[in-house]
C-alpha positions in Angstrom: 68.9 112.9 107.7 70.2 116.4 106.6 72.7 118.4 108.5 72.7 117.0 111.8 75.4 115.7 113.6 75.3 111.5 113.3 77.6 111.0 116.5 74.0 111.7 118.5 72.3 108.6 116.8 74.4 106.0 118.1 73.9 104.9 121.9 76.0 102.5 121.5 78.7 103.2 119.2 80.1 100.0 118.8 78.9 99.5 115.3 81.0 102.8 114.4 84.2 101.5 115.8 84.7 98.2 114.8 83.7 99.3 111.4 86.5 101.4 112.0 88.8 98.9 112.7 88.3 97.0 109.8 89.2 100.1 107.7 92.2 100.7 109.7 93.6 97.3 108.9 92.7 98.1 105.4 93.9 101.0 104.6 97.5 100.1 106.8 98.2 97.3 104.4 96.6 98.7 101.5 99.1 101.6 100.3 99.4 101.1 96.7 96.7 100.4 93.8 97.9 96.8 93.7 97.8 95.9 97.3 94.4 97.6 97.6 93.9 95.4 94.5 94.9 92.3 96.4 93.1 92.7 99.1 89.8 93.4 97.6 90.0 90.1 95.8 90.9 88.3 99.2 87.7 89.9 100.6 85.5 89.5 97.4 86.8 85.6 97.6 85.8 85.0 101.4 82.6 86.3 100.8 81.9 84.3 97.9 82.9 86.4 94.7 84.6 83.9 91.5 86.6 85.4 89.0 84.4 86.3 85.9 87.7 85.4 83.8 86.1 81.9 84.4 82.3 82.4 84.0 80.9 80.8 80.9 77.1 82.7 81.7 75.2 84.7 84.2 72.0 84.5 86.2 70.3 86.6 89.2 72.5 86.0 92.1 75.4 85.3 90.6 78.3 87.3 92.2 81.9 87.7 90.1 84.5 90.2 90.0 87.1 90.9 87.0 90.7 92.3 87.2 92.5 94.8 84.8 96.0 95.0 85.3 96.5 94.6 88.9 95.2 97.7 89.5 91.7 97.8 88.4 88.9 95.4 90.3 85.2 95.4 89.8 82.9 93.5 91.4 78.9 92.3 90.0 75.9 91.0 92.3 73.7 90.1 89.1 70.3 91.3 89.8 66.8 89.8 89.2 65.8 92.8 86.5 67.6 93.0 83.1 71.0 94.4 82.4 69.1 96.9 79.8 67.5 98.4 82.9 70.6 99.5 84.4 73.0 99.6 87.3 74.0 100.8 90.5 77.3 101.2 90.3 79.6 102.8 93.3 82.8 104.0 91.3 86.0 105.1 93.1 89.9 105.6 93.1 92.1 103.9 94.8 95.8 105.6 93.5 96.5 108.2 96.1 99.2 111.3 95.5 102.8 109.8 96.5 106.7 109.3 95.3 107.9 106.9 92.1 111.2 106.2 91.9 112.6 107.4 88.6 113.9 103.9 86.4 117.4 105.0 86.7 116.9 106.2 90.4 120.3 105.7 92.6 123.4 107.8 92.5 126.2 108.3 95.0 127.2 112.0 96.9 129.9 112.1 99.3 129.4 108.5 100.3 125.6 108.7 100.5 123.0 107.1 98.6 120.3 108.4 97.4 116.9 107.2 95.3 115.6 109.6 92.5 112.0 110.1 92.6 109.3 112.0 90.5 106.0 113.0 93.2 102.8 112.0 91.8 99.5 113.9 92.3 99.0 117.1 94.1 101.0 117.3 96.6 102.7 120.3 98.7 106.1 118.7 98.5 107.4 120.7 101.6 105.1 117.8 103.6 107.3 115.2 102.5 110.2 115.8 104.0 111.3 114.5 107.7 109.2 111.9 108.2 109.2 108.3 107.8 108.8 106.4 104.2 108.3 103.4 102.9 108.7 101.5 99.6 106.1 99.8 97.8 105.8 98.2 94.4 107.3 95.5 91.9 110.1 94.6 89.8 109.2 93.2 86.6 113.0 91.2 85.2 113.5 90.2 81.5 112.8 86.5 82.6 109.3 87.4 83.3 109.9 87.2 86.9 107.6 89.9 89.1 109.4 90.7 92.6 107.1 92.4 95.2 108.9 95.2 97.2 107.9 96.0 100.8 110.7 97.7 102.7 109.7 100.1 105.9 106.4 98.5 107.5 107.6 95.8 109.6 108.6 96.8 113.3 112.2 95.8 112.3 112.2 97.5 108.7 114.4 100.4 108.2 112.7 103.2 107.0 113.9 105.9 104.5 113.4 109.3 104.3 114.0 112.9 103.2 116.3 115.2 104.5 115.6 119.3 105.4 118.0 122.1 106.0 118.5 123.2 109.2 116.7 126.2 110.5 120.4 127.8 111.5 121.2 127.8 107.8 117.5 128.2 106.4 117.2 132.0 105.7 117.5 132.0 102.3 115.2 128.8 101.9 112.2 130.3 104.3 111.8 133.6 101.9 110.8 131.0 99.3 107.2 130.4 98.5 105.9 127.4 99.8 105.6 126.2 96.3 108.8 126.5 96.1 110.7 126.1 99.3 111.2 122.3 98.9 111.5 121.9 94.9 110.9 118.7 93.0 114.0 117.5 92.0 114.9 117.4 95.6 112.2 115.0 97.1 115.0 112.3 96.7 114.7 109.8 99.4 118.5 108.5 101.5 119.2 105.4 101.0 122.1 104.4 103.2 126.1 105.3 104.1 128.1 102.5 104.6 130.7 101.5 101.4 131.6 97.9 100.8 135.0 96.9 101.2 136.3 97.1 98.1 138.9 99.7 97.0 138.8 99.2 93.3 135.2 100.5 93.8 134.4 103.8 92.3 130.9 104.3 94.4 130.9 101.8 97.0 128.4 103.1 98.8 126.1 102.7 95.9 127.6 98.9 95.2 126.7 98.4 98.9 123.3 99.6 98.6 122.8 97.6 95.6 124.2 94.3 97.1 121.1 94.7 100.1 119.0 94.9 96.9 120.1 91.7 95.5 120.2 89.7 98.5 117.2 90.4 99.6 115.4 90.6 96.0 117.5 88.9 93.5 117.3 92.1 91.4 119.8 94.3 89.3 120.3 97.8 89.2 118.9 97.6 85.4 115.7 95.7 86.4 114.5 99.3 88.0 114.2 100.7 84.7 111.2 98.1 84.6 109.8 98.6 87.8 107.2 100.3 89.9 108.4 101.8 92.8 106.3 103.9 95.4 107.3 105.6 98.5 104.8 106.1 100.4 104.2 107.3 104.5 105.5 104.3 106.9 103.2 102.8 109.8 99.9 102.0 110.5 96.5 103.8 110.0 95.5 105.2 113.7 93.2 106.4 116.4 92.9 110.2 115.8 91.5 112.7 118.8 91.7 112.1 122.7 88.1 110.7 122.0 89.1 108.0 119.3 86.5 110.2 116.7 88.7 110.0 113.8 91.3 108.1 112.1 94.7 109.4 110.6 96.0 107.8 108.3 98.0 107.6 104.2 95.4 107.1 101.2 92.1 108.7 102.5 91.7 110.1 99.7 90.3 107.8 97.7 91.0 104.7 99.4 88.0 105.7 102.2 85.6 105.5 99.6 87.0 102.4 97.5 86.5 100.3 101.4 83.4 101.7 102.1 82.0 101.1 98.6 83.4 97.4 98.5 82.0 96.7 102.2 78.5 97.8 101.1 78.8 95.6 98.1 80.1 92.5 100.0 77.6 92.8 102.6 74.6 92.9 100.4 73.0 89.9 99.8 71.0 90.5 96.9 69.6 92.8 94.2 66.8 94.4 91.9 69.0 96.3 89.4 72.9 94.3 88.8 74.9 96.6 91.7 78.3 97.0 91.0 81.8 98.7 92.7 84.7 99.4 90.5 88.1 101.0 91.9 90.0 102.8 89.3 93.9 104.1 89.2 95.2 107.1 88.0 92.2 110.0 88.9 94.9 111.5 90.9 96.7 112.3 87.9 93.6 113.0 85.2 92.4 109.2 85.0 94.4 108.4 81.9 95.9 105.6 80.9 94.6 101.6 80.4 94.2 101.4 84.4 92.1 105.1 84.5 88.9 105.7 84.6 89.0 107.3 81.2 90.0 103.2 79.9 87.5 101.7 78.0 87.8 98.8 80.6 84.1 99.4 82.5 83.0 99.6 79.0 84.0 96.5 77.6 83.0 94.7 80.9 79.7 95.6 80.6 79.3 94.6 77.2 80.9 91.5 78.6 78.4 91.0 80.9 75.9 91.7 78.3 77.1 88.8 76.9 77.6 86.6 79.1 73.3 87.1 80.1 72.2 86.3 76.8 72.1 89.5 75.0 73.3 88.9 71.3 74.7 92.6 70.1 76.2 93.4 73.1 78.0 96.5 72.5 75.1 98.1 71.7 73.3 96.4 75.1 76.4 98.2 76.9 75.7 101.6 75.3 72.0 101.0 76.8 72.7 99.7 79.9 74.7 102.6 81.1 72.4 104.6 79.8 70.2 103.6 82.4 72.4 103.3 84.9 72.8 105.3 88.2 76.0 105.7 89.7 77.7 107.2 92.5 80.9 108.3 92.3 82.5 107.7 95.6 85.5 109.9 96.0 86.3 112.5 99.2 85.5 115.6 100.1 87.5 118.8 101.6 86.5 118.9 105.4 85.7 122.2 107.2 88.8 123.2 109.1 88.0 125.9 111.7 91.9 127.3 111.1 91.3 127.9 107.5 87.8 128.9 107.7 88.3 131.3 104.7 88.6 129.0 102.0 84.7 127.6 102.4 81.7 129.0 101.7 80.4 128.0 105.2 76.6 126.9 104.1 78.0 124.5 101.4 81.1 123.1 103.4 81.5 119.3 104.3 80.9 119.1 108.5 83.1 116.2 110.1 79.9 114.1 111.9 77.5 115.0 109.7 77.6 112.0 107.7 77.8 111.0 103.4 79.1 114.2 101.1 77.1 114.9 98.2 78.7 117.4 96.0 76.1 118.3 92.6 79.1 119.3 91.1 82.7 119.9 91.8 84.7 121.3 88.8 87.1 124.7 89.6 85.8 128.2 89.2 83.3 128.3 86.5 82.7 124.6 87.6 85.2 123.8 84.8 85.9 119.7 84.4 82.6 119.0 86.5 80.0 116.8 86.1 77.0 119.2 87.6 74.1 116.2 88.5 70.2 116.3 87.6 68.7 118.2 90.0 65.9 114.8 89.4 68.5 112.2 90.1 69.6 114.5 93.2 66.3 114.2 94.4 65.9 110.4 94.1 69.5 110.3 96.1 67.9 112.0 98.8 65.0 110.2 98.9 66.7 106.8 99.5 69.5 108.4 102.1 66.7 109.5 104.5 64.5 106.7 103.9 67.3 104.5 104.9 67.9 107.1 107.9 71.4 107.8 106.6 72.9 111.3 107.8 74.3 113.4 104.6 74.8 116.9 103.8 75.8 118.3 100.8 79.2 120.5 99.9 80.8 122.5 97.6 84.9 122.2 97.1 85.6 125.7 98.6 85.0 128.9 97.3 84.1 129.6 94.2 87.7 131.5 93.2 89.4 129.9 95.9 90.6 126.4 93.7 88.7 123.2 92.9 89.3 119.8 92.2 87.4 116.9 90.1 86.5 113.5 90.4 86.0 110.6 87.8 81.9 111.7 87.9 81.8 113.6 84.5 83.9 110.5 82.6 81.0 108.4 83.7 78.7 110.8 83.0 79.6 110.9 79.3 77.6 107.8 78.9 74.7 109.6 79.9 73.8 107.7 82.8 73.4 109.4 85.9 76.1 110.6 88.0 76.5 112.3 91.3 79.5 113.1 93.7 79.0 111.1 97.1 82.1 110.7 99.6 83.4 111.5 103.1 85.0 114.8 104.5 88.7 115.1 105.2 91.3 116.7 106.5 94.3 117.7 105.4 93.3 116.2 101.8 96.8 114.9 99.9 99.2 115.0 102.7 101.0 112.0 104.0 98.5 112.0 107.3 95.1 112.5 106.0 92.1 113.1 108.8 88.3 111.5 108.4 85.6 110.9 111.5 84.8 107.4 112.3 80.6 108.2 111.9 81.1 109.6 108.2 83.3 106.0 107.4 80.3 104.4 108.9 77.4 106.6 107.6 78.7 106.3 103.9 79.1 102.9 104.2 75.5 102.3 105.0 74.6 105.2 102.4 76.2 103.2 99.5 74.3 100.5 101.3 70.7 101.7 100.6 71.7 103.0 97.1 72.7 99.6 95.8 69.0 98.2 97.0 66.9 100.9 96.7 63.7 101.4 94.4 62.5 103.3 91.2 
């Protein structure tokens, strides 16, 4: 259903909100690639998913999922028709912008500690400061010994954070531009005060900080230098709006889409055409990389899987199969925002309540970097959202001068299979609280659900 507001469909609105809560729960634990990772595979597992490290063959039915990493997962319902015929594949991202600590990170000032960090993604670093962080990742020791970090999301965690100048000495600061008013090499998060007792100690605040570290994680200041480190926004995910509409929360972007898109594969019980969700790392920073979209991971999978069904060349099968394939590439969308109404070209601007995003293309200016779908396959999408009484609207990514942004569409699309842009609206895109309505959540999830079953 085009364009109307999907709140009105739902008498009873239950269905909306406890869909809603399992995303919160999600997306509260899941704030790196590798816990989203983790999680996925606990849900692929309870709903009956085996590892296709395992699978010696293939048949209709058949439901695996395959790891890259620890920060790549994609899942396979084996369909009834032949690979060569294609998939449906829903594709998206599941690295979100954030802090890394840099691998020599901590250094002493004044007896206080601080962590070094490089941001990652777009981000308006000014958002960062004063407000409550957490670290995420792992430590990776010569022995081959892989500690998992989780400081700041328990109720009795300390949190970290980054300090501000005060507005009585800010004058100089507030005539920057906002680029520019926090800078980079500042974003370093405090790490603690208190020196250990030890005179003959140079920086024994540092030591002290460094001690908590070992306790707690058997680690060395040296093992950092092989770690992965990232500081994300502490707490949970949370009720938005006096009416409980929305949700605010870290990671919307594109972890929204990865939940929605693994939900509608899990609850699917079988298929015409293999349907398939990947989550990818790295789009946030041009989907580079072994764990990106740009890997030749999907690629070798599917020849895998070309494999693993009989065919006998099967990198030339893969070539063919996504050829054939349709795909949607499930990744968010820039919400109208009634206080910065100039930005959007009001007819081609993504409504909060008005259901699945389809952007044709997204690309910046000249639609530079964008993957521009078949007005044929555009159609066919359409068809199968209203047939399946989905609400959708399409959207451009603001103004034509104005910016842009792109997604991992057009890296798909190089394969020549089909490719368009389908995703939820959101507010306040890349900051540390990120806004989405409860009805889109729900209506994309049952969008991605028709796609994955629908016909020729």
């Amino acid at each position: 259903m085009y364009r109307k507001n999907a709140w009105k469909k739902y008498e009873d609105k239950a269905p909306v909100m406890d869909f809603a809560e399992g995303y919160k729960e999600f997306i509260s634990y899941g704030k790196t690639e590798r816990l989203v990772v983790k999680e996925s595979i606990e849900l692929l597992e309870k709903a009956g998913f085996k590892n296709g490290e395992k699978a010696s063959s293939l048949k209709p039915g058949d439901k695996v999922y395959f790891i890259n990493k620890n920060k790549n997962v994609a899942a396979f319902i084996i369909g009834s028709k032949p690979l060569k015929e294609g998939l449906r594949v829903l594709g998206a991202h599941i690295d979100s912008p954030r802090l890394d600590l840099k691998e020599n990170p901590f250094y002493e000032d004044h007896d206080f500690v601080l962590g070094d960090t490089h941001y990652y993604g777009g981000v308006k670093k000014y958002q960062w400061v004063t407000i409550p962080l957490a670290l995420h990742g792992v430590v990776c020791k010569k022995d081959g010994t892989r500690v998992e970090v989780n400081i700041g999301e328990a109720e009795d965690d300390p949190v970290v954070g980054i300090t501000d100048l005060l507005i009585h000495l800010s004058a100089d600061q507030l005539q920057k531009p906002g680029a520019k008013v926090i800078e980079g090499e500042n974003l370093d998060i405090s790490l603690g005060s208190i020196p250990v007792n030890d005179e003959k100690e140079n920086e024994a605040v540092k030591a002290n900080v460094l001690r908590i570290l070992k306790e707690k994680y058997g680690v060395e200041e040296e093992d950092f230098i092989s770690a992965e480190i990232e500081i994300t926004p502490a707490g949970k995910a949370r009720d938005y709006g006096l009416d409980r509409s929305m949700i605010a929360g870290y990671g919307h972007d594109d972890r929204v889409c990865a939940y929605t898109s693994l939900k509608a594969l899990l609850d699917t019980k079988e298929v015409e055409y293999t349907g398939v969700c990947i989550l990818v790392d790295k789009e946030e920073i041009g989907s580079v990389g072994a764990t990106g979209a740009q890997s030749l991971f999907f690629e070798n999978l599917i020849a895998r899987l070309a494999k693993l069904t009989g065919e006998n060349d099967a990198l030339f099968s893969a070539r063919e199969i996504m050829e054939n394939t349709r795909m949607l590439s499930s990744d968010v969308s820039a919400g109208y925002d009634p206080l910065y109404a100039s930005v959007n070209d009001p007819k081609n601007a993504a409504y909060f309540g008005q259901g699945l995003v389809f952007n044709k293309y997204t690309g910046s200016r000249g639609k530079s970097g964008s993957n521009d779908a078949n007005p044929e396959y555009y159609a066919w999408v359409r068809r199968t959202m209203d047939e399946a009484n989905v609400h959708w609207q399409n959207a451009e990514l603001g103004k034509v001068d104005q910016g842009g942004g792109g997604t991992i569409a057009y890296i798909l699309g190089n394969y020549n299979m089909n490719v368009i842009d389908a995703g939820i609206a959101v507010h306040n895109m890349h900051a540390p609280m990120e806004i989405v309505s409860k009805v889109d959540v729900y209506e994309a999830y049952l969008g991605y659900k028709a796609f994955l079953v629908a016909k020729d």
